[in-house]
N, C-alpha and C positions, 0 to 999 in steps of 0.2 A: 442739407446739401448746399445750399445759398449762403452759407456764410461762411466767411472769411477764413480762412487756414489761420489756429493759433501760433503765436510768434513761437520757436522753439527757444530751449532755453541756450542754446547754443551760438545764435546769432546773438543775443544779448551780451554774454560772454565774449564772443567773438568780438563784439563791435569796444568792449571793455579794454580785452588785448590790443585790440589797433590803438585805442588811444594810449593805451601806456607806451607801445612800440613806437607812437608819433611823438610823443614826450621826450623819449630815449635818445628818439634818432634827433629831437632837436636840442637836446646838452651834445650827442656828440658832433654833429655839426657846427655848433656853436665855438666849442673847443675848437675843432679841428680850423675851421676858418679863423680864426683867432691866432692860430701861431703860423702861417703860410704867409711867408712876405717875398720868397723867393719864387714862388709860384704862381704869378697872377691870373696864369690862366683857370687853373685849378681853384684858386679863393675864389674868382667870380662863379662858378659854374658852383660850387659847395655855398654858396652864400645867396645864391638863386635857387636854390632847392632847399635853404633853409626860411626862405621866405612861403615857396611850396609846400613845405612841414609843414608850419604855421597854421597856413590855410588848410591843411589836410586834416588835423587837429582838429580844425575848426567845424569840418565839414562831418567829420566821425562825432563829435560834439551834436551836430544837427539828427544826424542817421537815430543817435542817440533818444533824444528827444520826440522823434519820428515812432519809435517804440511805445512812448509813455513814460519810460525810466527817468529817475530825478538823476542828475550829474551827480548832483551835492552829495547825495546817497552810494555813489558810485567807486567800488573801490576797484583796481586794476592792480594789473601785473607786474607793477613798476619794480619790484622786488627780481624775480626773475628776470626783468631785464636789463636791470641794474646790474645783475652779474655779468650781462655780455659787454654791458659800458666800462664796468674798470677793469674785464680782459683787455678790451681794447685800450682802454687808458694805457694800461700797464705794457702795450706793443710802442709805445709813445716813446721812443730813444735814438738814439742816433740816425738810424734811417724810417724816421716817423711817418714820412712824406710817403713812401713806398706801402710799408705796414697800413699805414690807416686806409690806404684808397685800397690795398687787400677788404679790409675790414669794411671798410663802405659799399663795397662790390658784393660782398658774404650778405652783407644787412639787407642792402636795396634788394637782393631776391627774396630773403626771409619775408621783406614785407610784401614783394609781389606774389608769394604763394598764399601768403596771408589773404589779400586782398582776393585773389580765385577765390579762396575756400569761402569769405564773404559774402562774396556775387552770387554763387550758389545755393547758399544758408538765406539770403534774401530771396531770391526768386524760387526756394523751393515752398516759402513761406507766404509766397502772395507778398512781396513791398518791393514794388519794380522801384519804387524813387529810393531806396537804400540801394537796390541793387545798382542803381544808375550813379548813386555818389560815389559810390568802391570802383565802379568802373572808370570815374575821372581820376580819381587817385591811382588806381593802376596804371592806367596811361604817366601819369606824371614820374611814377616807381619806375618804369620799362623805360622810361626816357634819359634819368638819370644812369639807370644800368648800362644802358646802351653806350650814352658819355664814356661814364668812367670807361669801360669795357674797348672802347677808343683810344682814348687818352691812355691809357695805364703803360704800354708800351715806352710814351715819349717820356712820361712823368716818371718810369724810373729809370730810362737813358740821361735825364736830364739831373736827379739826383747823381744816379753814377761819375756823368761827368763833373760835375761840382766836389763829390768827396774825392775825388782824384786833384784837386787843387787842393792845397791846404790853406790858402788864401780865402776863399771859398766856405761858408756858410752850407753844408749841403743838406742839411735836418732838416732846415723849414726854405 
């Protein structure tokens, strides 16, 4: 009765998926800030939360560890979400600028339901400091949602009116 709830194997799993999802979202962030020169409000806000990945990464890296599981040993989902990286890749054309912050707007909720179903899996497990690291990441998830979710309006008024000039670079 006194001892600890064993971890299930599903937070293990879980905490696997977030990292490979953090990995994901930081090629496609990486990418996507990378070709945005007409958009500087959008690069710095996409290049600010690819610093936050980073750290997020880092911190699902710790959660990790918090378990007992070796990294080294640790394989993830990269696979599976390598397919939603070159759908998205592949939305990359003419109106890139539009598509992709669709597509960042799609992800950043995938990771915050992701990140719920963590907090849960932690705390139904007895490991309130995983449960507290997923709850800093979510915050960060719901923050960039929110952004984009802002922005997206001007960001495709702002493409629109650019591919209406032909002078005009309106992709990136």
């Amino acid at each position: 009765m006194g001892t600890e709830p064993q971890t299930p194997k599903h937070l293990e799993d879980w905490l696997r998926d977030a990292h490979a999802m953090e990995k994901q979202a930081e090629k496609m962030l990486e990418a996507q800030a990378s070709r945005l020169e007409h958009y500087p409000q959008l690069k710095a806000r996409i290049e600010e939360h690819l610093t936050e990945t980073r750290g997020q990464t880092e911190k699902i890296e710790q959660c990790i560890s918090l378990l007992g599981t070796d990294l080294s040993a640790m394989k993830d989902m990269g696979g599976k979400l390598a397919a939603f990286g070159q759908a998205m890749g592949g939305m990359m054309s003419g109106d890139e600028v539009v598509k992709g912050g669709l597509a960042s707007y799609a992800f950043e909720h995938f990771e915050i339901a992701s990140y719920k179903a963590l907090i849960q899996a932690a705390e139904k497990v007895g490991k309130p400091e995983i449960a507290r690291i997923c709850e800093e990441i979510l915050r960060e998830e719901e923050a960039m949602a929110e952004w984009l979710s802002e922005h997206l309006d001007d960001t495709t008024r702002q493409f629109l009116e650019r591919s209406e000039n032909s002078d005009l670079r309106a992709k990136t």
